[in-house]
C-alpha positions as CSV (number, residue, x, y, z in Angstrom):
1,X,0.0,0.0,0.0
2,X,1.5,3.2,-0.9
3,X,1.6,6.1,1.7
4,X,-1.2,8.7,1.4
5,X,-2.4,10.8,4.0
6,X,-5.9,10.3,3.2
7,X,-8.4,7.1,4.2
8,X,-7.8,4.1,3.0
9,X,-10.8,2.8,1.3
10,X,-8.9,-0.4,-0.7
11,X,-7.3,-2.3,-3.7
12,X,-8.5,-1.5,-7.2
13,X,-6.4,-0.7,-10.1
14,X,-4.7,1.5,-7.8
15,X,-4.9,1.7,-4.0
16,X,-8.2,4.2,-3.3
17,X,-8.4,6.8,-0.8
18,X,-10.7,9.6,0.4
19,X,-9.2,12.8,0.6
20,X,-9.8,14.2,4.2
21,X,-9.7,17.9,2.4
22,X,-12.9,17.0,0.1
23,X,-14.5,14.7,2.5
24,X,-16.9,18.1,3.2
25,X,-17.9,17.4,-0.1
26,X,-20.1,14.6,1.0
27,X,-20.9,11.0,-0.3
28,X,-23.0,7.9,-0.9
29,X,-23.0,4.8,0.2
30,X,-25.5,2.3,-1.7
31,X,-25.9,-1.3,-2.8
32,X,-28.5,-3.8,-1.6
33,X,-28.9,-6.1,1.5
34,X,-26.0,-8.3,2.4
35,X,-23.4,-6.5,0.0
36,X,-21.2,-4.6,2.8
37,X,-21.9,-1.4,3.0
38,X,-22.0,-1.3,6.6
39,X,-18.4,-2.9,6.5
40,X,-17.6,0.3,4.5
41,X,-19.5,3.0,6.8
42,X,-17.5,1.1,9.3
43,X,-14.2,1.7,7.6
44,X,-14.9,4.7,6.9
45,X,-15.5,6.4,10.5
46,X,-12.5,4.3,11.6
47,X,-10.5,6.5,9.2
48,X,-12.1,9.8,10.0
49,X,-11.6,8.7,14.0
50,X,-8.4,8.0,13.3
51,X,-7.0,11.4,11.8
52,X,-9.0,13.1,14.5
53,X,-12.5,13.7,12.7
54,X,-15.5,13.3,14.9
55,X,-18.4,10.8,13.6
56,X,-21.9,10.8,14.3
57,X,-23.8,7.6,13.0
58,X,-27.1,5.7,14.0
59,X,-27.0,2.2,14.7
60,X,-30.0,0.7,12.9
61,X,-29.1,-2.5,13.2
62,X,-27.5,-3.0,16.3
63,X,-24.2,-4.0,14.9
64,X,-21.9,-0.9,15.3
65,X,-21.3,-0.6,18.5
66,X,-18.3,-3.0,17.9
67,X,-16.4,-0.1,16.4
68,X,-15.3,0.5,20.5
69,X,-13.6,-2.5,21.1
70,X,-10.9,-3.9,19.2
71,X,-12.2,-6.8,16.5
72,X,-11.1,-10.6,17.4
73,X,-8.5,-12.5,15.1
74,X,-10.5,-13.9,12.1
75,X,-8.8,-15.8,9.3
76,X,-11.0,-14.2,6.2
77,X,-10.2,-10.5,7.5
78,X,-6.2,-11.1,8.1
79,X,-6.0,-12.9,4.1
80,X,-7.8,-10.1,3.0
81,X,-5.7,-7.3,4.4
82,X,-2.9,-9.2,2.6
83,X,-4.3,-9.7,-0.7
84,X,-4.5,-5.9,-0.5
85,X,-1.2,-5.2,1.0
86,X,-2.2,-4.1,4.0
87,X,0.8,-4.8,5.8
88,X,0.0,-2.8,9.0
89,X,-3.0,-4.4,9.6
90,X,-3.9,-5.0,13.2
91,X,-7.5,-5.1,15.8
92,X,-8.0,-2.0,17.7
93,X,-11.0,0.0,18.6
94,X,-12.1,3.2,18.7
95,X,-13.3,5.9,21.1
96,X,-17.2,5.9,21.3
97,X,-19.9,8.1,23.2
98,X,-23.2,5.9,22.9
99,X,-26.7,8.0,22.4
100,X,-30.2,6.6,22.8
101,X,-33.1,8.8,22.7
102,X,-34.8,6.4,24.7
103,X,-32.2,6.6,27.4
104,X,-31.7,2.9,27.3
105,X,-28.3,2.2,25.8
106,X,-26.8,5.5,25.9
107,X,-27.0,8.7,27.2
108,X,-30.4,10.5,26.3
109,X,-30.4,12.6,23.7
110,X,-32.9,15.8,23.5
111,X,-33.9,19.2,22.1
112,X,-36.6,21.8,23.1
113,X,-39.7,22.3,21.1
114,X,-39.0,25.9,20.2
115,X,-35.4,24.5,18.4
116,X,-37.3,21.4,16.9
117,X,-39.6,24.0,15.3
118,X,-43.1,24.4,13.7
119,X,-41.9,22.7,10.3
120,X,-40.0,19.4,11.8
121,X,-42.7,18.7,14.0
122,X,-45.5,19.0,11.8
123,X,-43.6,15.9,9.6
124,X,-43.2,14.2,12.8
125,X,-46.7,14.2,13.2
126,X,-47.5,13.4,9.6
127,X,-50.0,16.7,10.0
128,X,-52.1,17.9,7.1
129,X,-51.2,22.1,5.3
130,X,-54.1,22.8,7.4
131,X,-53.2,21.1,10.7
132,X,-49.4,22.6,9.9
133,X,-51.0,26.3,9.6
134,X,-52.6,25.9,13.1
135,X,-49.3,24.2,14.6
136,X,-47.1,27.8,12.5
137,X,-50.0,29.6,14.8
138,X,-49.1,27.8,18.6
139,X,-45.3,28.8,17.5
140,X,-45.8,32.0,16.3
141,X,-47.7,32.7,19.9
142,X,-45.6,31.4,21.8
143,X,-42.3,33.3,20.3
144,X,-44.2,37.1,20.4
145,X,-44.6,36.3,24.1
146,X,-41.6,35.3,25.0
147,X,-43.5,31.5,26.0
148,X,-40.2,29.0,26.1
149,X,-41.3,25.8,24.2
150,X,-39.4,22.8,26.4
151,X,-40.4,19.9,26.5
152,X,-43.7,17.5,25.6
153,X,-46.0,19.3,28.4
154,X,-45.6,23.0,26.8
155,X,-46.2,22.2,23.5
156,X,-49.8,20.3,24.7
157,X,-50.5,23.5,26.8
158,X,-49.4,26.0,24.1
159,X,-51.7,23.7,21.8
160,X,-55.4,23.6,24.2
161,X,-54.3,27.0,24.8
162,X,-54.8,27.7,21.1
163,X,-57.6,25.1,21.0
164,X,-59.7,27.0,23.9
165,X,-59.2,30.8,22.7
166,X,-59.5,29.8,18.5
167,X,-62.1,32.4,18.2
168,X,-60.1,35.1,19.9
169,X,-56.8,34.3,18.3
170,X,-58.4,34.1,15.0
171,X,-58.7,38.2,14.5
172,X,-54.8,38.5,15.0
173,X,-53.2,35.2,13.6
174,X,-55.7,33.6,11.4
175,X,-58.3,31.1,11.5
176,X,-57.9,28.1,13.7
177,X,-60.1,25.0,13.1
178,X,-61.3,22.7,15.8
179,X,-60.8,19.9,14.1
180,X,-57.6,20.8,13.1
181,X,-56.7,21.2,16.8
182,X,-58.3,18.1,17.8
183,X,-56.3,16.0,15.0
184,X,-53.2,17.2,16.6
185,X,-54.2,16.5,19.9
186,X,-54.6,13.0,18.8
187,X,-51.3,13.1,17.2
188,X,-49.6,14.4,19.9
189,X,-51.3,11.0,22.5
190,X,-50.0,8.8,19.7
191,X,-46.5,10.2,19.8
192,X,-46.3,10.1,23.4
193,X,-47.5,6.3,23.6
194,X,-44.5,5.6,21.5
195,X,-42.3,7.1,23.8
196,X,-41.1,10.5,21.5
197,X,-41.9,12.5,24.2
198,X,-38.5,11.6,26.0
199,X,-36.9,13.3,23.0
200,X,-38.1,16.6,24.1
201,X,-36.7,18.4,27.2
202,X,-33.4,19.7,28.8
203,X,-30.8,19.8,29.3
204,X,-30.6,19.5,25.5
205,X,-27.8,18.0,23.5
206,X,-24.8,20.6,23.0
207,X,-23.5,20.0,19.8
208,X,-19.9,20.2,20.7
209,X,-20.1,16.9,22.6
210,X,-20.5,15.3,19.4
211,X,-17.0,17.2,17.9
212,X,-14.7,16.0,20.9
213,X,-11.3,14.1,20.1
214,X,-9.7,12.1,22.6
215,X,-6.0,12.5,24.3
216,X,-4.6,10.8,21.3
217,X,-6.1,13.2,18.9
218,X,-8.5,10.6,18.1
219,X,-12.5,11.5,16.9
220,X,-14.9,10.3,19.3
221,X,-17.7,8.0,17.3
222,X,-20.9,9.1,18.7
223,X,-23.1,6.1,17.9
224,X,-26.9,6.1,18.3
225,X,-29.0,3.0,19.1
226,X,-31.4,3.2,16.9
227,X,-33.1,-0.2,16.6
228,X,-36.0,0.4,18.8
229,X,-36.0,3.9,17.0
230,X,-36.6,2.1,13.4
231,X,-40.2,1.3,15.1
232,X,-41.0,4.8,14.0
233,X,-39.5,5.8,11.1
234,X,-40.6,9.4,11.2
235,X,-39.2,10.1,14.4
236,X,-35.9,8.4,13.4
237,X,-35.7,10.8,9.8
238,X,-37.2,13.9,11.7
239,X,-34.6,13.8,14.6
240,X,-32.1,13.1,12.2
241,X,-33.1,16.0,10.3
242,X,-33.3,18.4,12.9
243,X,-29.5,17.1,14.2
244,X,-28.3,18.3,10.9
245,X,-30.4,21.7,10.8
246,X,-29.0,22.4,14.2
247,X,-25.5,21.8,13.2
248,X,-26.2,24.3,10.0
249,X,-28.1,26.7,11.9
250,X,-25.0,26.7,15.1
251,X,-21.3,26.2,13.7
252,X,-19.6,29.6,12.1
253,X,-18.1,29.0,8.6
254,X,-15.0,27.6,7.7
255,X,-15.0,27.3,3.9
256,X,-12.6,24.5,3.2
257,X,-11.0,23.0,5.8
258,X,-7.9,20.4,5.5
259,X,-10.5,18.3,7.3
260,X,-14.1,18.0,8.1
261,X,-15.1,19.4,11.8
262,X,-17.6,16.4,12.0
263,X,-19.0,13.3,9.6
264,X,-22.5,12.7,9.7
265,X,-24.0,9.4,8.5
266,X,-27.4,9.1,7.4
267,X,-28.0,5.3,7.6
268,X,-31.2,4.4,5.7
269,X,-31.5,7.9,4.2
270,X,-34.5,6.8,1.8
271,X,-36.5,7.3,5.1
272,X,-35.6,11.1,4.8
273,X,-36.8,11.6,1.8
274,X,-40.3,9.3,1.5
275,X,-43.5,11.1,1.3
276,X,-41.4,14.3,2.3
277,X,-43.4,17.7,0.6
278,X,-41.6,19.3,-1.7
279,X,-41.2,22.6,0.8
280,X,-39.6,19.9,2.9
281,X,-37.2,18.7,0.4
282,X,-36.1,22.3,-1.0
283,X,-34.8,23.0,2.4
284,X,-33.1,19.5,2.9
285,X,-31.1,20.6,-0.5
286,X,-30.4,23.7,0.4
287,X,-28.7,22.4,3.6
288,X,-27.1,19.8,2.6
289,X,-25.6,22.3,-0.4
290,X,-24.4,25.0,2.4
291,X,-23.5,22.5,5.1
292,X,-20.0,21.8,3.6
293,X,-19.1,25.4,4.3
294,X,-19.5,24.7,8.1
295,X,-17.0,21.8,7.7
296,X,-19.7,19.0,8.0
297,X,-19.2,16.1,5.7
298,X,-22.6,14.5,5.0
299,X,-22.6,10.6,3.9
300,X,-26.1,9.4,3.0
301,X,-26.1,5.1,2.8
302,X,-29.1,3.3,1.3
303,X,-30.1,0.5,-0.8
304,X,-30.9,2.2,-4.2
305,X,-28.9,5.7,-5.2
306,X,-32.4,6.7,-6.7
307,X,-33.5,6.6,-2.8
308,X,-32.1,10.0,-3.1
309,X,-33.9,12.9,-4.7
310,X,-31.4,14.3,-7.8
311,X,-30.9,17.6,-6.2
312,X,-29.4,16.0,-3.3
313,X,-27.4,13.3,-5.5
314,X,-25.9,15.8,-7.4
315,X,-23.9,16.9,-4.4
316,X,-22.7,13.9,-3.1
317,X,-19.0,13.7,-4.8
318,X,-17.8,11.1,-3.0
319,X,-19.5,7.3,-3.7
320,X,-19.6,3.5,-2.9
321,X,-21.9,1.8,-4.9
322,X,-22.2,-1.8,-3.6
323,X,-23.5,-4.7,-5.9
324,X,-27.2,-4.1,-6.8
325,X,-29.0,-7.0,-8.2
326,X,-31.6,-6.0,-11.4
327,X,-34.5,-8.7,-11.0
328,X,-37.2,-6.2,-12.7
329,X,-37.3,-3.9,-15.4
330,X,-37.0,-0.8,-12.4
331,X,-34.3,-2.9,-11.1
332,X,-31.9,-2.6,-14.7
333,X,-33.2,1.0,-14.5
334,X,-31.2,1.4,-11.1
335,X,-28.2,-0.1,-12.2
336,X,-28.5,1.9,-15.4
337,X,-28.7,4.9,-13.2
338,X,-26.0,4.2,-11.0
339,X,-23.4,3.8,-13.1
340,X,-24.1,6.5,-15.3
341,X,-23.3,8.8,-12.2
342,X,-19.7,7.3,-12.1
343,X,-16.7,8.7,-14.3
344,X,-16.5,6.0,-17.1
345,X,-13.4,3.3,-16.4
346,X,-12.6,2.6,-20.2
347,X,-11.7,-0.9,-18.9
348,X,-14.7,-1.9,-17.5
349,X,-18.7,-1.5,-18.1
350,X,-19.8,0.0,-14.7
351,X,-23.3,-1.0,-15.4
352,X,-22.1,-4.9,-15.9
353,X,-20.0,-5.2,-13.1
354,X,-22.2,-3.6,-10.6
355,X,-24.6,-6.7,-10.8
356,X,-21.8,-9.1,-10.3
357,X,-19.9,-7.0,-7.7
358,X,-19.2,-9.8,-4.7
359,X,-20.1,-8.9,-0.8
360,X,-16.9,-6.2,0.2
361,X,-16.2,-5.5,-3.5
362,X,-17.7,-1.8,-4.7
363,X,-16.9,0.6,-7.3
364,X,-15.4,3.5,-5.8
365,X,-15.1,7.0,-7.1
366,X,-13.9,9.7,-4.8
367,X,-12.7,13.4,-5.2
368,X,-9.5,14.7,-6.7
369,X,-7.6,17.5,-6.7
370,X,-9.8,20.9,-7.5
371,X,-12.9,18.5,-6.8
372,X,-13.0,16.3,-10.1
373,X,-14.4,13.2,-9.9
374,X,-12.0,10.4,-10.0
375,X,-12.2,7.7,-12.5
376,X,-14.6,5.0,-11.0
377,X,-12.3,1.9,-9.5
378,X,-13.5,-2.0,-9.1
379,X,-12.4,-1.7,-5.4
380,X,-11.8,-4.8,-2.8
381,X,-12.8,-3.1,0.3
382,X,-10.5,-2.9,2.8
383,X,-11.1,-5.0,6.4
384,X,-12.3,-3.0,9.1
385,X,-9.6,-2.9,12.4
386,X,-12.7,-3.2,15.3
387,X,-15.2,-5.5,16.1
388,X,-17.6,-6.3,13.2
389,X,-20.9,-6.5,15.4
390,X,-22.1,-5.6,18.5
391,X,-21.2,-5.2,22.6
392,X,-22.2,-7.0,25.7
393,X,-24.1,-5.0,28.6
394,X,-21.0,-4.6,30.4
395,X,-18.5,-3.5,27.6
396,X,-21.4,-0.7,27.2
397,X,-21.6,0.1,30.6
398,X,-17.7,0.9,30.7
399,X,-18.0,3.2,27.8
400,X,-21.0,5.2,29.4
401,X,-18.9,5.6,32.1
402,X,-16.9,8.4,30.0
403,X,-16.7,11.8,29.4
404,X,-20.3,12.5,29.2
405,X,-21.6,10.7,32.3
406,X,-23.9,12.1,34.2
407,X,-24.3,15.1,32.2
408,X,-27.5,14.2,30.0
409,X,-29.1,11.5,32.6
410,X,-31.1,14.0,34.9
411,X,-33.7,16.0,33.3
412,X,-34.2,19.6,34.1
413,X,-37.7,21.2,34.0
414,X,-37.8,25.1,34.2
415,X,-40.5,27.8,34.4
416,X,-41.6,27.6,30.5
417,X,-45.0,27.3,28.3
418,X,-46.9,25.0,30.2
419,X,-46.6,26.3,34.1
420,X,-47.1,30.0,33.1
421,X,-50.5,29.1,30.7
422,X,-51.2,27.0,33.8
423,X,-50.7,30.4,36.0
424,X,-52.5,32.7,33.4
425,X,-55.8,30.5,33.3
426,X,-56.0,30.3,37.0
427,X,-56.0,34.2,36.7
428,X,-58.0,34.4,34.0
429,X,-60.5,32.3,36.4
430,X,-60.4,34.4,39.1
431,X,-60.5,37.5,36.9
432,X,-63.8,35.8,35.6
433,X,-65.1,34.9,39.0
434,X,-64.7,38.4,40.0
435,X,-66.1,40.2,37.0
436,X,-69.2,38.0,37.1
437,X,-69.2,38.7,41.0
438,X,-69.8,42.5,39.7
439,X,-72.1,42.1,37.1
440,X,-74.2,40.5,39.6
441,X,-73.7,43.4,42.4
442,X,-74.9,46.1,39.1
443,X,-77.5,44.0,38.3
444,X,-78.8,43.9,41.8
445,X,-78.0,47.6,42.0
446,X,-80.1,48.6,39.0
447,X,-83.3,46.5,40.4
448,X,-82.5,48.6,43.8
449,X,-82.7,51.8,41.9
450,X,-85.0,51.2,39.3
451,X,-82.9,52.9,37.0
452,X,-82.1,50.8,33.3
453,X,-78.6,52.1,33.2
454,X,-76.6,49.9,30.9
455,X,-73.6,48.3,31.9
456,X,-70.4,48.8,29.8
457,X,-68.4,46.0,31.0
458,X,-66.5,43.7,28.3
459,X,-67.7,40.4,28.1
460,X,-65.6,37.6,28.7
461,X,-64.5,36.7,25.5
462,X,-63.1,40.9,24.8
463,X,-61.5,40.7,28.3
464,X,-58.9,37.6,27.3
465,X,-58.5,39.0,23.8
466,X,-57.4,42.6,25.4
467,X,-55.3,40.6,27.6
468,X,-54.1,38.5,25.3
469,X,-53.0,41.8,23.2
470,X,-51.6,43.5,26.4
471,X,-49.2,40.7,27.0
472,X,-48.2,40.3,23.7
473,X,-47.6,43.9,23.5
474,X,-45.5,44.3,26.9
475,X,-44.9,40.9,28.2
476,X,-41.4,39.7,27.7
477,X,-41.1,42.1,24.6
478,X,-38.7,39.9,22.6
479,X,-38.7,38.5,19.3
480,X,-37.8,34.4,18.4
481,X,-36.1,34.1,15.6
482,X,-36.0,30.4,13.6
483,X,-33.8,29.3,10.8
484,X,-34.1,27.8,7.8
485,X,-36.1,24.9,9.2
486,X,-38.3,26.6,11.7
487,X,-35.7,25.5,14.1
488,X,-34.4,28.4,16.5
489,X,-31.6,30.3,16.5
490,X,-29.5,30.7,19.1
């Protein structure tokens, strides 16, 4: 193997590398079940890890949490290094901070509802234009009064809030439906019963515990569990989603660094992208387009490179395609695709070989100098150095003992949304109490007199709209502002 700098990907014609400088430039990962490409996500975080690039990847599957612990001797990985000449081949692991947004096999993972935002949520919930207008109403509410958005409890009080005061709120943000509200509520009982209601909450995830290195200089390998995630599919894409909106929205630009500030896998990325509205996916290219200026690499891995929309495809420069197998006429449209993406090898048909690539076998075609892509390379894939599968209870237990623990475990719940609607109805009860208390004291006074004066009090419908206008005009007297995904910025 000939010394390069960059990460070692494997054997082709040539030996095959990724250039750390153009890693920002993105990448793909594809090929159907059973053909490697977690073997290759693998390799490749090992390589970013190992020149000091953080990783963030979700463990679908169960089987990457061996990527902390060194990988056992196995006969079939040792003849492969050396078919490759890999002479300084050897089993070691890598530092790993584990996530679960369960709180289960890693620390918990969360963000508020005001940084989730009106847009993320509403595709959580699968809600309707409608159903989103009413949710862009609770948000926009809650920012002119200063009302913090936490966790689960605010945004279900910020929601009956809307929900009890519709006819009020409609003169000054637009009509809100009942049913519109009710369909939300129902959302919002389904979500919980699936447990997404632990993802909301503080203390929320500060990004810069996913960009740590360790003494050595190594990147830590923040790895989510994410197989009791997969049970809902939109919480999984949404979350992952939002993770990458907050990186765009919070890290200052660095152009082109010598090497990415962080890598971020999207493991079954055709999840992102299903059923997604078209407002939805403009704003997932646009990110994914300026993202690379903040130094974020983004590596999208999937069965079937049409998974991903064109806009997006277009900017993934660096790519693994895995063997695909073409069955059906869509199927030989696939491969078609997928090699026609590649710069043409005149020794090979890409679209031939990619049907009979073996399991660890790809084409590979990654960046050169000034961001050409190179020619495409019939590549044996390199053997990864740590544990191909997963952990015992107790290895994971030693690694959550780490720099993170304690900091995430115990939740934090401040004065926000819910207590001080709470506070404000109880008020607006007594304030009720008391008015009617009058109205009944004039009343009695007019029989008393015999005089018909009429009373000029405001009913109770004008009192909590003038109130409602009051605090909204003096109350905490600060303005939200949200970024390109309705998330907030800080």
């Amino acid at each position: 193997m000939t010394d390069n700098p960059g990460i070692y990907i494997g054997k082709g014609q040539t030996d095959v590398f990724l250039s750390p400088k153009l890693a920002n430039r993105h990448g793909l990962i594809a090929g159907a079940t059973g053909t490697g490409k977690t073997v290759t996500l693998q390799i490749l975080a090992e390589g970013f890890s190992e020149i000091g690039v953080p990783v963030f990847m979700a463990d679908v599957k169960g089987d990457l949490a061996g990527m902390s612990v060194p990988g056992s001797s196995h006969p079939k990985l040792e003849e492969r290094a050396r078919d490759i000449g890999m002479q300084d081949y050897t089993y070691k692991g890598f530092p790993a901070i584990f996530w679960d947004l369960f709180g289960e096999q890693g620390h918990p993972i969360r963000t508020t509802i005001s940084d989730m935002g009106p847009l993320l949520l509403s595709r959580l919930l699968d809600l309707n234009d409608t159903q989103e207008g009413v949710m862009n109403i609770a948000f926009k509410l809650a920012d002119d009064e200063g009302l913090l958005l936490l966790d689960f409890k605010d945004l279900r009080s910020i929601i009956n809030f809307v929900g009890q005061n519709a006819k009020d709120l409609t003169i000054q943000y637009g009509n809100v439906s009942s049913a519109s509200v009710g369909a939300i509520q129902r959302r919002l009982l389904v979500l919980e019963q699936q447990g997404g209601e632990n993802f909301f909450g503080e203390p929320a995830l500060d990004l810069n515990d996913l960009m740590r290195t360790d003494n050595n200089g190594h990147g830590y390998i923040s790895i989510l569990a994410a197989d009791k995630l997969m049970l809902n599919p939109k919480l999984y894409s949404t979350f992952l989603l939002w993770l990458l909106a907050e990186l765009f929205e919070q890290l200052p630009e660095v152009g082109d660094p010598e090497k990415p500030r962080l890598v971020f896998f999207f493991d079954e990325a055709h999840l992102l992208f299903d059923d997604a509205p078209k407002a939805l996916l403009d704003k997932v290219e646009q990110v994914v387009r300026l993202i690379r200026s903040k130094g974020v690499g983004v590596y999208f891995v999937t069965q079937n490179p049409m998974d991903v929309p064109n806009d997006v495809l277009g900017q993934l420069g660096n790519r693994v395609q895995h063997g695909l197998r073409a069955f059906t006429p869509k199927d030989k449209k696939a491969v078609k695709a997928a090699a026609d993406t590649f710069r043409a090898n005149p020794d090979f048909d890409a679209s031939e070989v990619i049907t009979r690539l073996g399991v660890g076998h790809a084409l590979v075609s990654t960046l050169e100098k000034k961001g050409i892509p190179g020619i495409v390379q019939q590549v044996m894939v390199r053997p990864p150095c740590s544990r191909m599968g997963t952990i015992s209870n107790t290895e994971r237990q030693a690694k959550l003992n780490g720099p993170l623990y304690g900091r995430y475990e115990k939740t934090v719940d401040r004065l926000s949304a819910h207590e001080l609607l709470l506070e404000r109805t109880k008020k607006q009860e007594l304030a009720d109490k008391r008015l009617a208390e009058e109205e009944a004291r004039d009343k009695l006074e007019r029989k008393q007199t015999s005089r018909g004066r009429s009373s000029n009090r405001q009913g109770v419908g004008e009192a909590m709209l003038k109130s409602l206008v009051r605090s909204i005009g003096s109350g905490l007297g600060r303005k939200i502002v949200r970024g390109i995904l309705g998330s907030l910025l800080k």
